[in-house]
C-alpha positions in Angstrom: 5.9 -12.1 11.3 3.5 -12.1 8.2 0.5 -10.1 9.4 -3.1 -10.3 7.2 -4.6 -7.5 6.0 -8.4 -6.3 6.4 -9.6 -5.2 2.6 -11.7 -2.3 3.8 -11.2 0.9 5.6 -12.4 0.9 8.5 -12.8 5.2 7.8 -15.2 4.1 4.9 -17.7 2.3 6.8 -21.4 4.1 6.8 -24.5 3.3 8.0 -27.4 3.1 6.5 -29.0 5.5 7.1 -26.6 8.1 5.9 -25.8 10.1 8.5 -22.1 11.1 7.5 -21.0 9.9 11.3 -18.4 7.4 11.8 -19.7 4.0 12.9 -18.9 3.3 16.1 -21.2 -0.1 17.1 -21.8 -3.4 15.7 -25.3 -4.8 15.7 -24.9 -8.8 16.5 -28.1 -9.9 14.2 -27.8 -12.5 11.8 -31.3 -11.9 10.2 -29.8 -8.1 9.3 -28.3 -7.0 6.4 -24.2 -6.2 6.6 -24.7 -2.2 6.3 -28.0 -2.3 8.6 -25.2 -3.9 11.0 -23.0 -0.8 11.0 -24.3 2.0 13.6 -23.3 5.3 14.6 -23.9 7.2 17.5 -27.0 8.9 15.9 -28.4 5.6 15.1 -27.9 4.4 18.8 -30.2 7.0 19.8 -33.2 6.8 17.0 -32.5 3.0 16.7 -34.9 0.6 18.9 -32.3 -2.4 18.9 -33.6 -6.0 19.8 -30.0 -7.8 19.4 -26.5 -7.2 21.0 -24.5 -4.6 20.1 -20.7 -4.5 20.3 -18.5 -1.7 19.7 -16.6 -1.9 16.4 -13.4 -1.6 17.6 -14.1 -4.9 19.9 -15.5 -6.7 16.9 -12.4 -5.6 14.5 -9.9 -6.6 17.3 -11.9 -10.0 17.6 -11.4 -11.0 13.9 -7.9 -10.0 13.9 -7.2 -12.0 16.3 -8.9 -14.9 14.4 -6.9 -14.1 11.9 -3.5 -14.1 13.4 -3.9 -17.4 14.8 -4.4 -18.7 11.0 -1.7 -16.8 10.0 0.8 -18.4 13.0 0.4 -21.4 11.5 1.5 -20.7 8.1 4.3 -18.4 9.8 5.2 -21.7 11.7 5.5 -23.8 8.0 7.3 -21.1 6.4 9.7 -20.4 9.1 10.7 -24.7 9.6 11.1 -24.4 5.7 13.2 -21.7 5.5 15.4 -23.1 8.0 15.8 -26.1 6.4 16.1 -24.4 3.0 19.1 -22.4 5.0 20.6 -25.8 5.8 20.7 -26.3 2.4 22.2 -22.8 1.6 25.2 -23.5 3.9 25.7 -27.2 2.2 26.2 -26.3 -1.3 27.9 -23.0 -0.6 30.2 -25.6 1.1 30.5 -27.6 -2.4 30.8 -24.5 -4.3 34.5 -24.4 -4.7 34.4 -27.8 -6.8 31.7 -26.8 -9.3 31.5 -23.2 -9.2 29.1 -22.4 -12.0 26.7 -25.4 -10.8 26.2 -24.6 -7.3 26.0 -20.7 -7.8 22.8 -21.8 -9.9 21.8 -23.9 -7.1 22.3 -21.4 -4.6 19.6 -18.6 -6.7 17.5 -21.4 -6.7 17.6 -21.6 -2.8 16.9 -17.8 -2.9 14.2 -17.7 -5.1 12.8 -20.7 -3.2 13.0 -18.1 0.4 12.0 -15.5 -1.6 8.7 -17.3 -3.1 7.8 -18.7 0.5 7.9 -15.0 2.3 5.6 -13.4 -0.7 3.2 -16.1 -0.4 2.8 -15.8 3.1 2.8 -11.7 3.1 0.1 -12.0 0.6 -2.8 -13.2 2.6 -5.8 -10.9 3.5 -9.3 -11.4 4.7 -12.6 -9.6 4.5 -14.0 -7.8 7.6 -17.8 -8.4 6.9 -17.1 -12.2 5.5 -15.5 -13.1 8.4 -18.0 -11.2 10.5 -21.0 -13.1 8.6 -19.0 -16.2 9.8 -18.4 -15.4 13.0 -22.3 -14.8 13.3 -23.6 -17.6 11.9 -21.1 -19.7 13.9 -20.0 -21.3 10.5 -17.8 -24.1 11.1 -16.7 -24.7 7.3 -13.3 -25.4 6.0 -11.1 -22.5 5.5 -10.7 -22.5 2.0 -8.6 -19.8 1.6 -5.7 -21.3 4.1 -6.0 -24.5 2.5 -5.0 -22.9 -1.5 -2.3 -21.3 0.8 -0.8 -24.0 1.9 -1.6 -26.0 -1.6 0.2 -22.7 -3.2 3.2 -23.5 -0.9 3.2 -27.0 -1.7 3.2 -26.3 -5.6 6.5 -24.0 -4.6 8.3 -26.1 -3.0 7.5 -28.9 -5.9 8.6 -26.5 -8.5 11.6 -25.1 -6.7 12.8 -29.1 -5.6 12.4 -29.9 -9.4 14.9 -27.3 -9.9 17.5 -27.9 -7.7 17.3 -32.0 -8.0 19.1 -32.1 -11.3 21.8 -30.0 -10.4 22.5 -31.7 -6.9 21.8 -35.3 -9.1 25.6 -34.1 -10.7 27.4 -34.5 -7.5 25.7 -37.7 -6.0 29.4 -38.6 -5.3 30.2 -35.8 -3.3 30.2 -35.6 0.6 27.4 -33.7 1.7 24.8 -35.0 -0.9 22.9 -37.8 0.9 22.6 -34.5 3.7 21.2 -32.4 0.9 18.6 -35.5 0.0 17.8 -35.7 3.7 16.8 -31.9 4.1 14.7 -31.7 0.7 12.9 -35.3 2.2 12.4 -33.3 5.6 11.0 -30.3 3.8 8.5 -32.7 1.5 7.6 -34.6 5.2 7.0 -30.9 7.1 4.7 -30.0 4.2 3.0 -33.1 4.3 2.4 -33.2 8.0 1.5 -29.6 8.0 -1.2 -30.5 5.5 -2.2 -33.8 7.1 -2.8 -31.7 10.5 -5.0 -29.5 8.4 -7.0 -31.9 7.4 -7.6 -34.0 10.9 -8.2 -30.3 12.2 -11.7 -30.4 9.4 -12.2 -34.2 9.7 -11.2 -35.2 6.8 -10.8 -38.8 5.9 -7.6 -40.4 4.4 -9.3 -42.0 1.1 -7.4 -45.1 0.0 -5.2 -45.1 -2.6 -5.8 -47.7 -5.7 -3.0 -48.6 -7.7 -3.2 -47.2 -11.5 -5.8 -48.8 -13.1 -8.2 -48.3 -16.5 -11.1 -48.6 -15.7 -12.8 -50.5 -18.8 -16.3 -52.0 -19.3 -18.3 -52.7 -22.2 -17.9 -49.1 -23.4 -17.2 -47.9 -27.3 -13.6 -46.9 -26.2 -10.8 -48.5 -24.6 -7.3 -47.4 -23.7 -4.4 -49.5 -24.4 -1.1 -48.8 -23.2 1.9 -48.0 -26.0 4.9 -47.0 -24.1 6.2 -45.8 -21.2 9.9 -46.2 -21.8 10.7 -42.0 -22.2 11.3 -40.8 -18.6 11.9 -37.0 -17.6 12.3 -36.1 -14.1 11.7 -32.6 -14.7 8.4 -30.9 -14.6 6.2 -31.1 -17.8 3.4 -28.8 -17.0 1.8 -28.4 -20.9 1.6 -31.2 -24.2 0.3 -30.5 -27.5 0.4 -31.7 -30.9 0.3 -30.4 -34.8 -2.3 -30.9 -37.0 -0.8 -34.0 -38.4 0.0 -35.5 -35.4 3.6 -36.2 -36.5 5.3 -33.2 -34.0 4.8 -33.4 -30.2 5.7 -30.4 -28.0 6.3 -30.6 -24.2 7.9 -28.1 -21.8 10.8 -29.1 -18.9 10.6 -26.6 -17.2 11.6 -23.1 -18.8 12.5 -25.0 -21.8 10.4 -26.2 -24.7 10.9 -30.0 -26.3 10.0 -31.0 -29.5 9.5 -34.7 -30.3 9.2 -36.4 -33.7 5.4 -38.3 -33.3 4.9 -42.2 -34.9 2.4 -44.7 -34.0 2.4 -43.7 -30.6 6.4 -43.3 -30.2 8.6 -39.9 -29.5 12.0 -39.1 -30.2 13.3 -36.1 -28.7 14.4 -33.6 -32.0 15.0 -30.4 -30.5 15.2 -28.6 -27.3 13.7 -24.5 -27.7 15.0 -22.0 -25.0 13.4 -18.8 -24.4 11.6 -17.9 -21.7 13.2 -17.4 -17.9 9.9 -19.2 -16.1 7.6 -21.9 -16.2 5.9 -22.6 -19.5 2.3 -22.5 -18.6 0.6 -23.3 -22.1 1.0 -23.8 -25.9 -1.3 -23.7 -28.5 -0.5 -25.0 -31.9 -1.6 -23.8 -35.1 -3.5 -26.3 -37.2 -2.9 -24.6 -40.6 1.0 -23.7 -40.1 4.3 -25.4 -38.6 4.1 -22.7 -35.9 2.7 -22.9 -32.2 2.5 -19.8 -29.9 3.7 -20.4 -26.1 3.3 -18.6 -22.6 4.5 -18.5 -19.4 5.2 -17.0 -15.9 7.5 -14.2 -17.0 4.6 -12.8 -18.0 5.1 -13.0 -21.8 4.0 -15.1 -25.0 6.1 -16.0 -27.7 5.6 -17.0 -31.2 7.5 -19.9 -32.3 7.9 -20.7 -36.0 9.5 -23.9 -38.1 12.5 -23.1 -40.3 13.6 -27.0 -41.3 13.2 -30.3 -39.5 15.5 -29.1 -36.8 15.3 -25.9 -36.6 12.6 -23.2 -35.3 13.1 -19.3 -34.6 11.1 -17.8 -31.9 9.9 -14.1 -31.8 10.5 -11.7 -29.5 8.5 -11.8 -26.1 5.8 -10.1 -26.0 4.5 -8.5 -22.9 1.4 -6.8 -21.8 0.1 -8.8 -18.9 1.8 -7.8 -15.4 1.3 -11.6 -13.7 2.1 -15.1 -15.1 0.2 -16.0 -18.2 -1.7 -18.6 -17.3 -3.7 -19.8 -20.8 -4.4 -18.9 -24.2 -6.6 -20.0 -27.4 -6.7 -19.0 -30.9 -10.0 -18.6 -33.1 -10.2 -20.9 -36.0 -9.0 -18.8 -39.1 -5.7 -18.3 -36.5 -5.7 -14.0 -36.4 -6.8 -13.5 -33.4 -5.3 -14.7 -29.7 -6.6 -14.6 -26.7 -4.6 -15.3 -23.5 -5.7 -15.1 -19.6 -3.7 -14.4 -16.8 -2.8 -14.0 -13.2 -3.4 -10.0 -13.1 -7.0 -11.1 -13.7 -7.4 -10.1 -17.3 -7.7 -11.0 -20.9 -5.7 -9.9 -23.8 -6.5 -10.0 -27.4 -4.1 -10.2 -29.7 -3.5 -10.0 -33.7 -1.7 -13.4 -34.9 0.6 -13.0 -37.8 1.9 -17.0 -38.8 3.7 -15.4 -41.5 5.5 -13.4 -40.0 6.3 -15.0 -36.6 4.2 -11.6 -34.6 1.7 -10.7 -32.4 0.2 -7.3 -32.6 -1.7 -6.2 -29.2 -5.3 -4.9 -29.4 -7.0 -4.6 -26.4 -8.4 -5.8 -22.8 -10.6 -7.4 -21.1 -11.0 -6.5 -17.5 -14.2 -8.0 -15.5 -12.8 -11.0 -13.3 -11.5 -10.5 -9.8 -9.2 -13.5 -9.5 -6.1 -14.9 -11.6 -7.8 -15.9 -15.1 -7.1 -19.7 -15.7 -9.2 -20.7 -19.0 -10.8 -19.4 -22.1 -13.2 -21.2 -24.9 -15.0 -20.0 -27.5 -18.2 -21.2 -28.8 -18.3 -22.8 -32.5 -19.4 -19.8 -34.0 -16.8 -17.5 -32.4 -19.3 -14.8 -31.2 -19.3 -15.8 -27.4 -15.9 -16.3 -25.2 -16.4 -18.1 -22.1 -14.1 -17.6 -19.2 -13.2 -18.4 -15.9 -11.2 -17.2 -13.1 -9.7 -19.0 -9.7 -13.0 -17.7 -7.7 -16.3 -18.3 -6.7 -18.9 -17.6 -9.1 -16.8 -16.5 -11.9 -17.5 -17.7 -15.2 -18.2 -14.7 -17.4 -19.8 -14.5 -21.3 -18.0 -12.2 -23.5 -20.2 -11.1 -27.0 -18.4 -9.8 -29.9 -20.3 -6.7 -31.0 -21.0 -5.4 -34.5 -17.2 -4.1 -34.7 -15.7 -7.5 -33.8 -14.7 -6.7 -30.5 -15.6 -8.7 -27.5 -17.4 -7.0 -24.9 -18.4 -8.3 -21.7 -22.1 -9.5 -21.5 -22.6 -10.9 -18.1 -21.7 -13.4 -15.0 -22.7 -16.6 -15.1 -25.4 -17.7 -12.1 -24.3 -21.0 -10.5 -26.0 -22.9 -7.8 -23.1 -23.4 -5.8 -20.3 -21.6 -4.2 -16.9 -22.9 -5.3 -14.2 -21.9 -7.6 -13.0 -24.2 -10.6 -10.2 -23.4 -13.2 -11.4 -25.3 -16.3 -14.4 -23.6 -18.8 -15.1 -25.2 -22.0 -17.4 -24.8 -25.1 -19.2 -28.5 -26.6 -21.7 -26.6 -28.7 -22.7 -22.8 -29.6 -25.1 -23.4 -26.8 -23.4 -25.5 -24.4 -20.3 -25.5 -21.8 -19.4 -27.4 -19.6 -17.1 -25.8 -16.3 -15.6 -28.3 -13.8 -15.0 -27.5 -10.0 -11.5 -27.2 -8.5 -11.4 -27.2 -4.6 -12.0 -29.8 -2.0 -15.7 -29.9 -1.4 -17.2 -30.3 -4.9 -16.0 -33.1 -7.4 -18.3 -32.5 -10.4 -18.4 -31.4 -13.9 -21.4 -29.3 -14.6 -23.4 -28.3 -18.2 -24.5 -25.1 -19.3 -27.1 -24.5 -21.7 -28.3 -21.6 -23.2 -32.0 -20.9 -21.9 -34.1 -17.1 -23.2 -30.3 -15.7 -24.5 -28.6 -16.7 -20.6 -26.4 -19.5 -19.9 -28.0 -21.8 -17.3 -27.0 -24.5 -15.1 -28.7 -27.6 -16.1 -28.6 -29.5 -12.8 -30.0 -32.8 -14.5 -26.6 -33.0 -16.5 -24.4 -32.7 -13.8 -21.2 -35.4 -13.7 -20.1 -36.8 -10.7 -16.7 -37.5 -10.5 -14.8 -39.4 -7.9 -14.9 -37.7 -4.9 -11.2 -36.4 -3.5 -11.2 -34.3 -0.5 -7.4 -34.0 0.3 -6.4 -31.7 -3.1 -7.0 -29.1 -5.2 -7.0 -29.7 -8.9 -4.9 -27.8 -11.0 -5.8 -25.9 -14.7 -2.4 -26.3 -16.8 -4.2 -29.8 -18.5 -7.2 -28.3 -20.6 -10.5 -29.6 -21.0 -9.9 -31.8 -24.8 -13.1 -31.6 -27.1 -12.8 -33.9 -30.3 -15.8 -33.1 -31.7 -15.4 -35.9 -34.6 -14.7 -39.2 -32.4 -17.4 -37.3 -29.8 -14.7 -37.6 -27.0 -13.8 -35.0 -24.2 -10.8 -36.0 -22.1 -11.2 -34.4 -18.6 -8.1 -34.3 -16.3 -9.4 -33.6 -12.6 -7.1 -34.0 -9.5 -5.8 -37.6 -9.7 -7.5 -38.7 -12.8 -8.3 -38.5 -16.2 -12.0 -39.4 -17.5 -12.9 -40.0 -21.2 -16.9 -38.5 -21.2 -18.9 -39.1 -24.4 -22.3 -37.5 -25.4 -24.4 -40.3 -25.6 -27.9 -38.4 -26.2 -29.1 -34.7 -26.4 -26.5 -33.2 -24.6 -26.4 -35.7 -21.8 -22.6 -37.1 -21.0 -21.3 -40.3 -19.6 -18.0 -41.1 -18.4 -16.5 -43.7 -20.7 -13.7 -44.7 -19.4 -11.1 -43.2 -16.6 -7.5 -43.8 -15.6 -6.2 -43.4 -11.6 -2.8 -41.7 -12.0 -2.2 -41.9 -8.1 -0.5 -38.6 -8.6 -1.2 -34.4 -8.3 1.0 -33.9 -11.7 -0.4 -34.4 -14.1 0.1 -33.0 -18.0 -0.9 -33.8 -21.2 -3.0 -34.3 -24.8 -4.4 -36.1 -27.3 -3.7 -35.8 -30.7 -6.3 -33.9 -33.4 -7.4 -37.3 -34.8 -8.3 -38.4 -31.2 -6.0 -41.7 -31.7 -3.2 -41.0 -28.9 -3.5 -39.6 -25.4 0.0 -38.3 -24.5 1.1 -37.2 -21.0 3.5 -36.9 -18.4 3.1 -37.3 -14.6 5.2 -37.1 -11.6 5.1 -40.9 -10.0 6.1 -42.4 -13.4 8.9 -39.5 -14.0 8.3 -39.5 -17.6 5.7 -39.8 -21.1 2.7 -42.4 -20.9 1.5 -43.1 -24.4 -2.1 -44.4 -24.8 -4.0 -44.9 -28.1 -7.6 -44.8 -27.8 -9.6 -48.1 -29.5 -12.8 -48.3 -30.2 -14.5 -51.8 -29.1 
């Protein structure tokens, strides 16, 4: 049984005032600071208490067993997937013998998939006081951190199903298959009603679900639809373009594609293999045929155009110990910046011509996975944010052109988001991620300190049932004066429309979690893949 872990020691706690004695008593007081809280036995005596006390072993017994129950019900997902996943183990070890190679594959798929679900659930821990300072305050709020469990869970079991669909797709002939089919559906339906419970459970209502639509009024941009005819059932998770616009790359998967670009048509030129994990972001250069790529095998590569067909890749490079979750390069293309899941930022020297990355040093502040970076136009501030509340952080470059942290950004709410972004040297814009809190907020630079400007705030259409995810950037065309926002289900095109006050233009209802794409540098094309149309969506963006 997964059992959750209490961050401090309970051997470190101390009261306040200093006695070197262990703490042996709670003080139940609300109106009290957490340390004043703590008492030992010295305390006790010299201490004229006016609210309950409890003994601490009582009180830490008491939140454990809060937190067991929490953790029974993700023990109780887990265990009905694995089953099922076991199911599936003993059905294509069945079919093995007729496709050897095939279902072997399939099979470290299904252990990876086990393997995945047990980590996730062995990785949950809780804090002692924050669940304390709940408990006193008789908080009834939603348990955020359950809820990205789950949603991490859910994005597992999408990934891993991605996998294993196009190899079990081969043998659709085969008895056994339409069983496989039924297990994976069952899985998908357990998930769905675990999630569903979890939401009746924090009275959450079912919001209805529009079919895709653009929204378009009497605004300077409209979207018109080019194509839709290229399907792909695999994952795309990242898009980007050259300068020229002529050369599209996507990812499937562990692979990279690359797609001849032409009045808003592709044709698939080349296929890149590389990396053994998901491809979590490219950036391509704008003064070279070379684009740099990273992903959850924890390495970047650089990736450089022989011919028309042909491109070489470099050798991974690796000095981040978690997936690599984003990068950016600064405009004169030397220097490379990527963020990642062991919560820290690498800068790199870029080398086009020779196809290298040279590493330089680190940036360690954030205390969650890092998920995006920006810098400002004149490349002496770095914005970044992590998968955490209140962590958007400025770096400064210093006198010796290295960045150096400066400070944390003050916001006015408590929620985490994924996506940070630049619009002017003294303006951001940072957009939320969880459940509560559907909004883009703006940034502005007030006596040398970023500041939330609350009369700038966005409102975006409010989603309570999913997370939004970081792997489609914000988009900033500073010439057309378009930023294309993807968030949850949708994507918004926002316009400036007077001192650094936006307005959503346009916006288009996917009706779908997965969602990846681009648009290209002239701000002509949006580009991007999603999971209920299996395949590319090509937009061109007209003005009116």
């Amino acid at each position: 049984m997964f059992k959750p872990e209490m961050i401090e020691n309970e051997k470190d706690f101390s009261c306040s005032q200093g006695h070197n004695l262990p703490v042996v008593t709670i003080a139940l007081d609300p109106n009290i600071s957490m340390n004043q809280r703590l008492l030992c036995t010295e305390c006790l005596e010299n201490t004229d208490l006016g609210a309950k006390v409890v003994g601490l072993k009582k009180i830490i017994s008491l939140i454990e067993e809060g937190q067991i129950k929490k953790m029974e019900k993700v023990q109780y997902l887990v265990t009905s997937q694995i089953q099922l996943i076991e199911q599936l183990h003993c059905l294509v070890d069945q079919m093995k013998s007729l496709a050897i190679q095939q279902f072997d594959q399939s099979i470290s798929i299904l252990k990876e998939w086990i393997q995945s679900l047990q980590q996730k659930g062995q990785q949950y821990r809780y804090s002692f006081q924050e669940e304390l300072q709940i408990m006193l305050q008789k908080q009834n709020k939603a348990d955020d951190q359950l809820q990205f469990l789950t949603y991490e869970i859910q994005q597992i079991n999408h990934c891993l199903t991605s996998k294993l669909h196009p190899k079990l797709e081969q043998f659709n002939t085969f008895k056994g298959y339409t069983k496989c089919k039924e297990l994976l559906s069952n899985l998908e339906l357990s998930s769905q009603k675990f999630n569903k419970s979890q939401l009746q459970e924090q009275g959450f209502q079912q919001q209805p679900n529009d079919e895709k639509q653009v929204i378009i009024k009497k605004h300077e941009i409209r979207l018109k639809l080019i194509d839709q005819s290229v399907k792909q059932l695999e994952l795309c998770k990242v898009i980007v373009f050259d300068s020229s616009g002529s050369i599209m790359i996507s990812t499937q998967m562990y692979d990279i594609k690359v797609w001849s670009f032409l009045n808003g048509t592709i044709k698939l030129v080349k296929t890149l293999q590389g990396h053994t994990s998901w491809i979590q972001c490219l950036v391509y250069s704008k003064k070279q045929n070379s684009f740099i790529s990273c992903s959850s095998d924890e390495t970047i590569r650089c990736w450089q155009q022989m011919n028309q067909t042909e491109w070489i890749s470099s050798q991974p490079y690796q000095e981040h110990t978690n997936f690599v979750r984003c990068i950016i390069l600064n405009q004169n293309e030397d220097l490379l910046f990527s963020g990642s899941g062991d919560k820290s930022i690498k800068v790199w020297r870029v080398d086009f011509n020779q196809n290298q990355l040279t590493f330089l040093y680190s940036l360690d502040k954030h205390n969650d996975f890092v998920t995006s970076l920006s810098l400002n136009q004149s490349e002496n501030q770095l914005v970044s944010c992590a998968c955490g509340q209140n962590e958007i952080i400025i770096w400064e470059r210093t006198e010796n052109d290295q960045f150096k942290f400066k400070y944390f950004v003050k916001q006015s709410i408590q929620e985490y988001g994924l996506k940070v972004k630049f619009i002017k040297d003294n303006q951001f814009i940072w957009i939320t991620g969880g459940k509560q809190i559907d909004k883009i907020y703006v940034f502005e630079l007030e006596q040398g300190v970023f500041q939330e400007n609350q009369d700038k705030t966005i409102q975006l259409t409010k989603n309570e049932q999913i997370f939004d995810e970081y792997c489609f950037p914000i988009i900033y065309n500073k010439e057309r004066n378009l930023i294309i926002v993807r968030h949850k289900t949708y994507i918004y095109i926002i316009r400036e429309i007077n001192d650094g006050n936006y307005k959503i233009q346009d916006q288009l209802n996917c009706n779908t979690y997965d969602i990846y794409g681009a648009i290209t540098n002239n701000g002509q094309y949006l580009v991007y893949w999603d999971d209920k149309e299996q395949g590319y969506s090509i937009y061109e963006l007209l003005n009116q």
